[in-house]
C-alpha positions in Angstrom: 26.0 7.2 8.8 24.2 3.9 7.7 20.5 4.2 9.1 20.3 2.5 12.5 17.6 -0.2 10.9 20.2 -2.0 8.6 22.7 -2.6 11.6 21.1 -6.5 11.9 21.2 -6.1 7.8 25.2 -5.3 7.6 25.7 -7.6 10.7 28.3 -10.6 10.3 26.9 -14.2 9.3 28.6 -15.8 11.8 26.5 -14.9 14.6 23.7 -17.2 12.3 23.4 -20.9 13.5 25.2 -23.2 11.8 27.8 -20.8 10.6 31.2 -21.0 12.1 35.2 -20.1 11.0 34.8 -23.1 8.0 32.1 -22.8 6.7 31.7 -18.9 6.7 34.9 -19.0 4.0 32.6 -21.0 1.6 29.7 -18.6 2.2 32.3 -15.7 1.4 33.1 -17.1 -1.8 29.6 -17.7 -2.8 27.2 -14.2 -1.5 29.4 -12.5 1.1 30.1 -12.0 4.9 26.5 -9.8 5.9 23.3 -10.8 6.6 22.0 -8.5 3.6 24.6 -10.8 1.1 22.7 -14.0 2.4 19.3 -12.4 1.9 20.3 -11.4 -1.6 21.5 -15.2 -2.6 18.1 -16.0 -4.5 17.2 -20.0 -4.5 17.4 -21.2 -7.9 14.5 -24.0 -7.7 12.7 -25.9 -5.3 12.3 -29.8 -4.2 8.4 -30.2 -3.2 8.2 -33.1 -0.4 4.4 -32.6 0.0 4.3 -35.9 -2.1 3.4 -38.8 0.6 2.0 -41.9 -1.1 1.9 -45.2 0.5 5.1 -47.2 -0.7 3.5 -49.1 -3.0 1.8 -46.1 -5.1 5.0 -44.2 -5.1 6.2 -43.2 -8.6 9.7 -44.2 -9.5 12.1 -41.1 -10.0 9.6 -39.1 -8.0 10.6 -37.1 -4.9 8.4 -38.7 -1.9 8.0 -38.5 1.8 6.7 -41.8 3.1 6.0 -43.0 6.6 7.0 -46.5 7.4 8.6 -48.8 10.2 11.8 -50.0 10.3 12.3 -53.9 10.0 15.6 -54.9 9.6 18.8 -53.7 9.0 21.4 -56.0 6.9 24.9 -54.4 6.7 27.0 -55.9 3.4 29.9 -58.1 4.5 32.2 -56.9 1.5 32.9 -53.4 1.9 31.8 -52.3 -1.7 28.4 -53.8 -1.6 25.8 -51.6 0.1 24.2 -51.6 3.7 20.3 -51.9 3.3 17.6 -50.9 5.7 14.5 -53.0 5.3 11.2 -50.7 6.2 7.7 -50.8 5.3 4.3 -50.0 5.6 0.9 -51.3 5.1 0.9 -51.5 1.4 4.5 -52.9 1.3 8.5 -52.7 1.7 11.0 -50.3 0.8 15.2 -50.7 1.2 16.9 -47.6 1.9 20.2 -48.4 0.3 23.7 -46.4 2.2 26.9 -46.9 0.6 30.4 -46.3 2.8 28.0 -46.3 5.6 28.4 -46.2 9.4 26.0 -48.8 10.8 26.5 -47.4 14.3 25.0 -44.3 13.0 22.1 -45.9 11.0 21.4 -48.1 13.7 20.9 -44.5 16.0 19.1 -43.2 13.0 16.9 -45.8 12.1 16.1 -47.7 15.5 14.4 -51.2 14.4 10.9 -51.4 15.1 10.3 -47.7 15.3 7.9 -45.3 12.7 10.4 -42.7 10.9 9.8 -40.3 7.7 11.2 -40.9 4.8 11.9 -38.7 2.1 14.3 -38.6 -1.1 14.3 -39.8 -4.6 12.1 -43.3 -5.3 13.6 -46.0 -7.0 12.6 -49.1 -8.6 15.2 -52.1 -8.8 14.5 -55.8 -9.8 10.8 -54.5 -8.4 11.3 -53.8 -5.1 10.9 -50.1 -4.2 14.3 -48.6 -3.3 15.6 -45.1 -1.6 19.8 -44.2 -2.5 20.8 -42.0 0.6 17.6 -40.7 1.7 17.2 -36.8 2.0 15.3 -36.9 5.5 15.4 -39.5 8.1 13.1 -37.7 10.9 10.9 -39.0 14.1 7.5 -38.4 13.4 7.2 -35.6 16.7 10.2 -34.2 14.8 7.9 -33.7 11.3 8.3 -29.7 11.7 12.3 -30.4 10.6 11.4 -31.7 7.3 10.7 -28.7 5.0 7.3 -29.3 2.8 9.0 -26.9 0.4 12.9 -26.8 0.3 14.4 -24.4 -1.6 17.8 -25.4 -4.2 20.7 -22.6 -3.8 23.9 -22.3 -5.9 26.3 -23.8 -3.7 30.4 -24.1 -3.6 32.4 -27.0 -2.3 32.8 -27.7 1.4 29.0 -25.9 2.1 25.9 -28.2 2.1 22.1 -27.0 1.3 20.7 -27.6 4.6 23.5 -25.5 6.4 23.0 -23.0 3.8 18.8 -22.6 4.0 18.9 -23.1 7.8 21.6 -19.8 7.9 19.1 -17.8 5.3 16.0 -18.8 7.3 17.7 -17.6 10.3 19.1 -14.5 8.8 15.2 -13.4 7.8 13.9 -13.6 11.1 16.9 -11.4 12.3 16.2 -8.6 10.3 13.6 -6.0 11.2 10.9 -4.0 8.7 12.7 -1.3 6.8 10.5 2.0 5.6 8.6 1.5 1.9 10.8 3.7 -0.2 8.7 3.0 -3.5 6.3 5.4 -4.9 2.6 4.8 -3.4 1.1 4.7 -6.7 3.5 2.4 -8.3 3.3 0.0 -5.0 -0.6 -0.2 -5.3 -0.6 -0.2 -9.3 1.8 -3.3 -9.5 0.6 -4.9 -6.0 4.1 -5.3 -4.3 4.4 -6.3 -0.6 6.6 -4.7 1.7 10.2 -5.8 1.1 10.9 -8.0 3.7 7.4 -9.9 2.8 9.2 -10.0 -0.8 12.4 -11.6 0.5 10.2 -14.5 2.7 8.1 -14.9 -0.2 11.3 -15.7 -2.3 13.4 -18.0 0.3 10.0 -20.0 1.3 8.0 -20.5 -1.6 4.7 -22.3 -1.8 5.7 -23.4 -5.2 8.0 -22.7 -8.8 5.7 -19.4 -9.9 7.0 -18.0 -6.6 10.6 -18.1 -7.8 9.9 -16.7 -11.5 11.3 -13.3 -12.4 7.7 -12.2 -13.1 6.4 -13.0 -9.4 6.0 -10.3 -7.6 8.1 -10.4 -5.1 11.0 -11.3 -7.5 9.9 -7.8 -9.4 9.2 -5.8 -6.2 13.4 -6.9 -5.1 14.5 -6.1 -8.8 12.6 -2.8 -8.7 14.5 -1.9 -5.7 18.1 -2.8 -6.8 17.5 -0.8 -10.3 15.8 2.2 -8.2 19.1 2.4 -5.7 21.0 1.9 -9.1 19.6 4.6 -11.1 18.9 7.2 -7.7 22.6 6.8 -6.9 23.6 7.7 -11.0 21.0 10.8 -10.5 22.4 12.0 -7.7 26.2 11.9 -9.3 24.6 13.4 -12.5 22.8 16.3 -10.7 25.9 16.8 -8.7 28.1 17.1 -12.3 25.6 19.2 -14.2 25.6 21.9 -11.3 28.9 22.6 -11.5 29.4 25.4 -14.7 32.0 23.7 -17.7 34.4 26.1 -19.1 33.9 26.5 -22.7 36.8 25.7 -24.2 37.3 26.4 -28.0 39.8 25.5 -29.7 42.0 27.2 -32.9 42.0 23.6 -34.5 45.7 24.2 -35.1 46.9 21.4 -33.4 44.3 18.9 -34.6 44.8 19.6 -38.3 48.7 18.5 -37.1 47.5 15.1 -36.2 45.2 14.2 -38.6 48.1 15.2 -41.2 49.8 12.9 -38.8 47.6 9.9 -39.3 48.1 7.3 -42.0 44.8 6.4 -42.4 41.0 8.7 -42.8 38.7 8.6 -39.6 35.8 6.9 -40.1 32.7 8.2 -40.2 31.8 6.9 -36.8 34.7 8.6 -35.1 34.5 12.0 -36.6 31.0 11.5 -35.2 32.2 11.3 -32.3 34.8 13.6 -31.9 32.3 16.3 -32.9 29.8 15.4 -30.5 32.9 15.7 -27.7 34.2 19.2 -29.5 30.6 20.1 -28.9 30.5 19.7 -25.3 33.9 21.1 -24.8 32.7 24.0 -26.8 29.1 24.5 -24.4 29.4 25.9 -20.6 27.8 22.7 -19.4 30.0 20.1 -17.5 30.6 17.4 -20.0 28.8 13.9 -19.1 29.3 12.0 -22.0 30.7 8.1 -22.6 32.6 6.9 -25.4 32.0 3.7 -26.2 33.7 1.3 -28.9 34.3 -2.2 -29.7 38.1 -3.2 -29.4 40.4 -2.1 -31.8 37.7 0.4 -33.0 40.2 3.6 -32.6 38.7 5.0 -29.7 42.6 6.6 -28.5 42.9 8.5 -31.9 39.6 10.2 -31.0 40.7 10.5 -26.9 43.8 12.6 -28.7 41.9 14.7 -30.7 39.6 15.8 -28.1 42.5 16.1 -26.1 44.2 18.8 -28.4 41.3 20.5 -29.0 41.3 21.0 -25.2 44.9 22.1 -24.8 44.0 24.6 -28.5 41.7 26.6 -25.6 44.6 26.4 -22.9 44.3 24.2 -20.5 45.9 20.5 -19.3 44.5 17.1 -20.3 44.9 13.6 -18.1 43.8 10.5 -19.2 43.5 8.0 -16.4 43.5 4.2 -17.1 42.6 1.4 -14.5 46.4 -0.3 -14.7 49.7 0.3 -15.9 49.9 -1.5 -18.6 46.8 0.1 -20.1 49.0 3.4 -19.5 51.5 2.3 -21.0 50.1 1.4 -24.0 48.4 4.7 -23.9 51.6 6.5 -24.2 52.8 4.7 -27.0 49.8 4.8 -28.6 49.9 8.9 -28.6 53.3 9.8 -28.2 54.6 9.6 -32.0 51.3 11.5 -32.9 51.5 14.1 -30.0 54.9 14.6 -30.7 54.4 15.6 -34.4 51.9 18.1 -33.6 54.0 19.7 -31.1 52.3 18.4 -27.9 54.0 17.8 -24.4 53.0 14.2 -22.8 54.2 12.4 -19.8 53.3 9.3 -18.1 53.1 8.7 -14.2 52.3 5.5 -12.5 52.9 3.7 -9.0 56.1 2.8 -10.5 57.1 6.4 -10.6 59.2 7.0 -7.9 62.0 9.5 -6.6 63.6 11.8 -9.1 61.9 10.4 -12.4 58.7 11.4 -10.6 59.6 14.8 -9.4 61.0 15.2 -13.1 56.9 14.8 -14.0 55.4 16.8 -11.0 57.8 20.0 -11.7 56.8 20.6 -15.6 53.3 19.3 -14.4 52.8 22.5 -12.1 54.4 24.6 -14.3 52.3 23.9 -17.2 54.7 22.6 -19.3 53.2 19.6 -20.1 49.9 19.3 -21.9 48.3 15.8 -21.3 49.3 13.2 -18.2 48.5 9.6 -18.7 48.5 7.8 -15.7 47.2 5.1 -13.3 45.6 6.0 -9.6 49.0 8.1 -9.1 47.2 10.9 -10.7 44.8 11.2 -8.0 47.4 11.5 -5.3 47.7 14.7 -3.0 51.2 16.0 -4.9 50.1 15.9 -8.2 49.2 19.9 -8.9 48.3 20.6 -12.3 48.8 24.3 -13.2 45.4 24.6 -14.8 43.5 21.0 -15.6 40.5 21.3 -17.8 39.7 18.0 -19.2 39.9 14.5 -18.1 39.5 11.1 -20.3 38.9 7.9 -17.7 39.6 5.1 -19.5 37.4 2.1 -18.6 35.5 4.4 -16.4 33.2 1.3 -14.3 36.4 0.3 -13.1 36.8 3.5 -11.2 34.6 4.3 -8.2 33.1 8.2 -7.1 35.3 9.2 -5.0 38.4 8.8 -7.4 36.3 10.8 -9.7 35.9 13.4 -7.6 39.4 13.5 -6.8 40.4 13.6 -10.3 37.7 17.0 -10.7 39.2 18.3 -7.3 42.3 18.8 -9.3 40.8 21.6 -11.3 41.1 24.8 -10.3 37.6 25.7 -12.5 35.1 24.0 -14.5 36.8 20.4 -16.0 35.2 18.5 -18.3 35.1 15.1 -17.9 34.7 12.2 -20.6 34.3 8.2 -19.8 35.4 5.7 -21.9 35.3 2.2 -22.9 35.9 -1.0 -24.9 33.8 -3.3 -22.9 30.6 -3.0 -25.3 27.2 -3.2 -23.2 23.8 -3.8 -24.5 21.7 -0.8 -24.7 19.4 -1.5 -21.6 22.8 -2.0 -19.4 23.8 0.9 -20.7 21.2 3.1 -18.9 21.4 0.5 -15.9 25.3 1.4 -15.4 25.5 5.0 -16.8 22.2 6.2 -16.2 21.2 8.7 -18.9 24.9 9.7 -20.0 25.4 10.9 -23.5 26.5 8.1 -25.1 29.2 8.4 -28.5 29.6 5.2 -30.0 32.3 4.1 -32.4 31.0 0.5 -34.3 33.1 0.7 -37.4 36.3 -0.7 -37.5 39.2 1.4 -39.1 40.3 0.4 -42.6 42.9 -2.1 -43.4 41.5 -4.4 -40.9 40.6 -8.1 -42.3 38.0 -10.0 -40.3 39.1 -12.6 -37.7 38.9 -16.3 -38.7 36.8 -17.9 -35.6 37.2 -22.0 -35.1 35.8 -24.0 -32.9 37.7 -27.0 -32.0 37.2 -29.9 -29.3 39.9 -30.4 -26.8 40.9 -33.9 -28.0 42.5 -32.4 -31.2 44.6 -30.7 -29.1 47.7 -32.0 -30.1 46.8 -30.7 -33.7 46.5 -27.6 -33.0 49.6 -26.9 -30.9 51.1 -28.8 -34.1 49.7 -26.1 -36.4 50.7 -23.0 -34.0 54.5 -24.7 -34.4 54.2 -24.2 -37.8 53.2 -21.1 -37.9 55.8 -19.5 -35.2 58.5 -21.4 -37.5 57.2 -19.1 -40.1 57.7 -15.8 -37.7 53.9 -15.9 -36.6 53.6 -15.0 -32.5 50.5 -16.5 -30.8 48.7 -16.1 -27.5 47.3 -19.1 -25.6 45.0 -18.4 -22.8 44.4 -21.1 -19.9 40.7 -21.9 -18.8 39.1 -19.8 -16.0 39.4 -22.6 -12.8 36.1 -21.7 -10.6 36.5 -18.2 -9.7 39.9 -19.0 -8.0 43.2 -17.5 -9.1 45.1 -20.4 -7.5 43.8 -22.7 -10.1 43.8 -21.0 -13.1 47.6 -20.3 -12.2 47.9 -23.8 -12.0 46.1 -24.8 -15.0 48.6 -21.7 -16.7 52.1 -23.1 -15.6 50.8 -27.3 -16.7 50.1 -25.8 -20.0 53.0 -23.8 -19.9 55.4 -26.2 -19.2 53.8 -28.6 -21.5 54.5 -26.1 -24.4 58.0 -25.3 -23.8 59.1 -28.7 -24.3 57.6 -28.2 -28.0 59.1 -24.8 -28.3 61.9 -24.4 -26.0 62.3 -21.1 -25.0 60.5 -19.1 -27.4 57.4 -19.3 -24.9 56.3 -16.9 -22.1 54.2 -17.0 -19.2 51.9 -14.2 -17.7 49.7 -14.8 -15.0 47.8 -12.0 -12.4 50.1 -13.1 -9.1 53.5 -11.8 -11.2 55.0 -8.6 -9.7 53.7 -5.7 -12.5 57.5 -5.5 -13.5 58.2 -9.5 -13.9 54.6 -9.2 -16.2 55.6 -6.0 -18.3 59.2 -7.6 -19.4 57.7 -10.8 -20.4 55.1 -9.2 -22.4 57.9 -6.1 -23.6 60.0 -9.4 -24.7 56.7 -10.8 -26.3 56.3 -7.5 -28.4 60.3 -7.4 -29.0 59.5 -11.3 -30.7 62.2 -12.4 -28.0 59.1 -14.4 -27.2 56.9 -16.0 -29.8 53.8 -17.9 -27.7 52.7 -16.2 -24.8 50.7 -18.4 -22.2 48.4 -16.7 -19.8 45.5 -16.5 -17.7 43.0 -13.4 -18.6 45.0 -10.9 -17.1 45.8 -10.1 -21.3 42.6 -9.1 -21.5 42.3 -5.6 -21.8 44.1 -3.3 -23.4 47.7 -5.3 -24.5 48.6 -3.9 -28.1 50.8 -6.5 -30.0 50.3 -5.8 -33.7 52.6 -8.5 -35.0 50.5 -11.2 -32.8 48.1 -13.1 -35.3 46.8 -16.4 -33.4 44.9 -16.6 -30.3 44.2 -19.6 -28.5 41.3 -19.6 -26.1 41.7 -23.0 -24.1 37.9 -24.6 -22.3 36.2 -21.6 -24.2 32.6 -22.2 -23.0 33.9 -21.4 -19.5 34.3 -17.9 -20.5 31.4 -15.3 -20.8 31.1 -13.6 -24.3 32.0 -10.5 -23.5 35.2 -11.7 -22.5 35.8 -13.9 -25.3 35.7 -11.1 -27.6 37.7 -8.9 -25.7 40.4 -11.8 -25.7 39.8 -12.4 -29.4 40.2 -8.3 -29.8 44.2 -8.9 -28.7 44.6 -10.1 -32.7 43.7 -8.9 -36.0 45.2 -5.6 -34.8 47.7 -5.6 -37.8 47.4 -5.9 -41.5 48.3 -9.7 -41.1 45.2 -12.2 -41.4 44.8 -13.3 -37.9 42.9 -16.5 -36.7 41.4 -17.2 -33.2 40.4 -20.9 -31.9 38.3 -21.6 -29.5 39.1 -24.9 -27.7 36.1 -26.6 -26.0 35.6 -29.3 -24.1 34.3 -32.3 -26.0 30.6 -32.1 -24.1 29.2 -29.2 -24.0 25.6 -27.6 -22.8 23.0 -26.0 -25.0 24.1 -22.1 -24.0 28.0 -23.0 -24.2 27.3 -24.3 -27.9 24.8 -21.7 -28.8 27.7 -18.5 -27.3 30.9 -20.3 -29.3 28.2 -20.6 -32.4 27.7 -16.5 -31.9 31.2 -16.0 -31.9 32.4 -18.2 -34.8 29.6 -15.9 -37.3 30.2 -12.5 -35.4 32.9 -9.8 -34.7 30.5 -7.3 -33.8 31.1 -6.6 -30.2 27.4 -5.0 -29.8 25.3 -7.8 -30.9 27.6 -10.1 -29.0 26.8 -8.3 -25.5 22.9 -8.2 -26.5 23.4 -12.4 -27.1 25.3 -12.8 -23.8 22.6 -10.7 -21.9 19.5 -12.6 -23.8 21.5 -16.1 -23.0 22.6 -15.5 -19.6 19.8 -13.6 -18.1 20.0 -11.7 -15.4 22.9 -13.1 -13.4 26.5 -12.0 -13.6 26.3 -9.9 -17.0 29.2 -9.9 -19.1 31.3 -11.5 -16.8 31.2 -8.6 -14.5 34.1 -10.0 -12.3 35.6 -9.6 -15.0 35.1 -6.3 -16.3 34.3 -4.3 -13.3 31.0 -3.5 -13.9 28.1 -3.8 -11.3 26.6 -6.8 -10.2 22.9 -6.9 -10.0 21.8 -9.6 -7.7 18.5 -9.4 -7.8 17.6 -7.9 -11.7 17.1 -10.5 -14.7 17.4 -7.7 -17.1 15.6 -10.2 -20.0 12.7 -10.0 -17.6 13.1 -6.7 -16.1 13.7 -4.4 -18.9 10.4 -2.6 -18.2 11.4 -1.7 -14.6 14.7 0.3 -15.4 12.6 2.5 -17.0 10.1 3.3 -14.2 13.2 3.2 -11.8 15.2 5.8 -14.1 11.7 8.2 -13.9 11.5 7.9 -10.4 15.0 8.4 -9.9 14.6 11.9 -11.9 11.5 12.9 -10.1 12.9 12.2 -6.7 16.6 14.7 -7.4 13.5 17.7 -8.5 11.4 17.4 -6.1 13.9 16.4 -2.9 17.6 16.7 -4.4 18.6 16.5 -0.8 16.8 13.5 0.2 14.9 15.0 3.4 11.1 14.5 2.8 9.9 11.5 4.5 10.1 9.1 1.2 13.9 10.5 0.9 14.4 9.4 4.9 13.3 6.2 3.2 15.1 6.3 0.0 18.8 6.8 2.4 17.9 3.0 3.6 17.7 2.2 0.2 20.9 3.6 -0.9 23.2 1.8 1.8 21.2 -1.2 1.9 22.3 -1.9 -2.0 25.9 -0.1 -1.6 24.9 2.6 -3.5 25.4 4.6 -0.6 28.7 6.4 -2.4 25.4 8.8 -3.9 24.6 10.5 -0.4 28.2 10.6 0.6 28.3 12.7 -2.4 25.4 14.9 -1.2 26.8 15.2 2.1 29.9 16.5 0.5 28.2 18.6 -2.1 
């Protein structure tokens, strides 16, 4: 049960003034629907309008709060021209300058004759002293409405600042005091206030230091997120290590099979690997380990092996991947290769259904099949393995606790359980997401693979490139053109998807395919089976090709308005090529003005294919923030961390999370009573379900 002092925390925004049925959408696209979501929207600068000159010593294109009297108001008579307000005060005049104005309302606003406060941005023009569209128009017994500080928030259309601050202002006063959870020590050492001092501090600042990821209050918030982070990890990793492994050791029999199989050596990195995962199959510790390697590294060859060394000691494998195209690929991936060495594979999806699905649940039970690849399906109730000892989740962030409990609950005994994935992650996010895993990581590629040519290319040389990609499909090349991100919304990149689609068709007729994330899974998996067939030779879509589609015989990729994308996912995209023995080319269409960190992300990608360095450049460039597009790629979001300026705190939070599971694993000492508000407060809350449930 959530602690009784974060109901106001968890409570709906709508009971906030100034928040009603319209506006609340907006606000749900850009923090959430709680209280908590608005408190955790952190302003991202301020406007000072402690500034009040006379009007005379105001400083053109300074933000300024002046008192005057208003003169005379002179509406335009041609309805482009501007309606002016003449004011002034003793030192001399100011026009406040409205365009598509109501004078009825200015007249109400600005009553001729009367003192009013002005504040906004100070203008000269032909020397006079101008205002555009004033910020504040307020009665001077009304002063308290004009903020001396105001705050700047990322917004999203159809939701103004004011509405916004007023809500967030609101929403602190609503909350009540919550228990200090930090450590005493660390509290006094690094001076932090209480948290909801913290959260004031940051929504109404005195000035810019207050807002800086090394004010205290910002580190006292970040502390807290990276403690609930790394407590919640502990308590899952505490959890895993109690439970015994089953040492499984295997003949080697069917491994030497495959890697007769395999046309090509293992590189050094992945025999690395693989021994390091024999090793904890071999140990009578649960396994916690995660694999990690850059795209098209050969992290499913290794996933086998480890597999058959599994099934060499006697028990059943699954390998669970986040959707069913992922599966699918899977299965091809490993069927020629388990098939030659004489092991039994099946697939089973949503789309199982009916007798092709009981055809996969009978064998399953009887042990007559050694590995299952599958989606979610393998987590339902009916699926009975007859003895499941080792489990591969692929793209394991994507996957929550529960599902990988009920994945272990399918284990009769010990089950060993690996993670893995292509996204690469920087070394400090590592331990942020994983906690102290053991990590195995794979950075070579395998050989045979030639380098990707990068370009970057401005949009208005378009038509050039789309020339250049009809040349090469008239040569048998197949190519993959990916349509911008449209703000967060799904609707628009769709949009954006079918223009360019349609526009490409009438070059190539036919020969062109469109995939995009509102398609039915079966209307997506023929267009892209037709795209492997070559029935299909340019394949439009929106990201939703982003992980895991294997097209060997694919050799251009078209990334259209690249700097909208994150880096992360602009190698993942360029990953889809260079997957054959072809040379493969990947351009990067940009718009033709670009900012500083667009240019400087499209220069990293042009001079590296090294997915590790790219995820420690998008980290340093971005921040804090959303890292590596975590939309995207399912990772956590950390609201309140700027891990460039808070590396030294996942440290102290990964101590103290350790400390806290030995000295009170079950959380009931009075610092653990406080430690539970933590937990559901940042949604980590999954960690005492999982106590609760042993």
């Amino acid at each position: 049960m959530r602690p009784e002092a974060l109901f106001d925390y968890f409570s709906d925004i709508e009971r906030l003034p100034g928040i009603g049925k319209r506006n609340r959408q907006a606000i749900e696209k850009l923090a959430g629907t709680r209280t908590r979501d608005l408190l955790f929207h952190l302003p991202t600068g301020l406007i000072d309008r402690r500034y009040r000159p006379t009007v005379a010593a105001a400083t053109p294109g300074s933000i300024a709060t002046l008192e005057v009297t208003v003169e005379e108001h002179r509406p335009s008579q041609n309805r482009r021209a501007p309606y002016r307000v003449i004011c002034r005060d003793a030192s001399g005049e100011l026009t406040l300058v409205f365009f598509n104005a109501r004078g009825d309302y200015l007249r109400k606003q600005l009553p001729e004759g009367e003192v009013r406060l002005i504040s906004g941005k100070v203008e000269h023009y032909l020397s006079q002293v101008q205002m555009t569209h004033p910020d504040y128009i307020v009665a001077p017994e009304n002063a308290a409405e004009l903020p001396a500080v105001e705050t700047i928030y990322p917004l999203t259309a159809g939701l103004s600042g004011k509405i916004l601050r007023k809500a967030i202002l609101a929403a602190l006063e609503s909350v009540p005091d919550l228990p200090e959870w930090q450590e005493p020590s660390v509290v006094a050492r690094e001076g932090w206030m209480p948290i909801l001092d913290a959260l004031h501090a940051i929504h109404e600042p005195d000035g810019p230091e207050d807002l800086a990821p090394r004010s205290k209050a910002r580190r006292r918030l970040a502390a807290d997120e990276l403690l609930a982070s790394q407590l919640a990890l502990a308590i899952v990793r505490e959890r895993t290590r109690k439970k015994r492994g089953r040492r499984l050791q295997g003949s080697r029999h069917i491994r030497d099979r495959i890697l007769a199989a395999l046309p090509y050596k293992l590189t050094g990195d992945q025999k690395t690997a693989l021994d390091e995962i024999v090793g904890d199959l071999e140990s009578d510790r649960a396994m916690l380990r995660l694999l990690q390697g850059d795209v098209g590294s050969g992290k499913t060859v290794v996933a086998l092996l480890a597999m058959a060394a599994a099934v060499e000691a006697g028990v059943q494998c699954a390998l669970l991947a986040p959707t069913e195209i992922l599966a699918n690929q899977h299965l091809e991936t490993l069927q020629p290769l388990a098939e030659k060495a004489g092991l039994r594979i099946a697939l089973l999806t949503g789309r199982s259904k009916g007798k092709p699905r009981q055809a996969v649940l009978e064998p399953l039970a009887a042990g007559e099949i050694d590995i299952l690849v599958g989606t979610h399906a393998l987590i339902q109730g009916d699926v009975a393995f007859k003895d499941l000892g080792f489990a591969i989740i692929d793209e394991q962030h994507r996957f929550g606790v529960q599902q990988r409990l009920a994945l272990a609950g399918k284990a009769s005994a010990g089950i060993d359980v690996l993670g893995m994935t292509a996204t690469p992650i920087p070394r400090t996010l590592t331990l942020t997401v994983y906690g102290d895993l053991d990590v195995s990581r794979i950075m070579e590629k395998p050989p045979g693979r030639l380098p990707v040519d990068t370009r970057v290319v401005a949009l208005d040389r378009i038509a050039d490139v789309a020339a250049g990609i009809q040349r090469a499909v008239a040569s048998g090349a197949r190519a993959y053109w990916v349509c911008p991100l449209v703000e967060e919304s799904e609707k628009l990149d769709i949009a954006a998807a079918e223009e360019r689609y349609a526009s490409l068709k009438g070059m190539f007729g036919p020969r062109v395919g469109l995939v995009h994330g509102k398609m039915k899974g079966a209307e997506k998996d023929e267009v892209m089976a037709r795209f492997q067939r070559g029935e299909i030779s340019v394949l439009v879509s929106t990201t939703v090709i982003e992980v895991g589609v294997n097209v060997p015989e694919a050799t251009i990729m078209v990334i259209e308005q690249a700097e909208r994308f994150g880096l992360a996912q602009l190698h993942q995209l360029r990953g889809r090529v260079g997957r054959g023995s072809g040379k493969s080319s990947c351009i990067l269409l940009r718009a033709n003005e670009i900012g500083e960190v667009a240019r400087a992300r499209l220069k990293i990608m042009r001079e590296s294919e090294d997915g590790f360095l790219i995820a420690e450049e998008d980290l340093r460039l971005r921040g804090g923030g959303e890292i590596l597009g975590t939309k995207q790629s399912g990772l956590p979001e950390f609201r309140l961390v700027d891990f460039a300026e808070h590396a030294d705190l996942i440290e102290l939070a990964r101590d103290d999370a350790r400390l806290i599971i030995n000295r009170d694993p079950e959380l009931k000492s009075e610092r653990g009573q406080a430690l539970r508000h933590l937990l559901y407060l940042f949604e980590r809350d999954e960690g005492v379900r999982l106590m609760q449930s042993g």
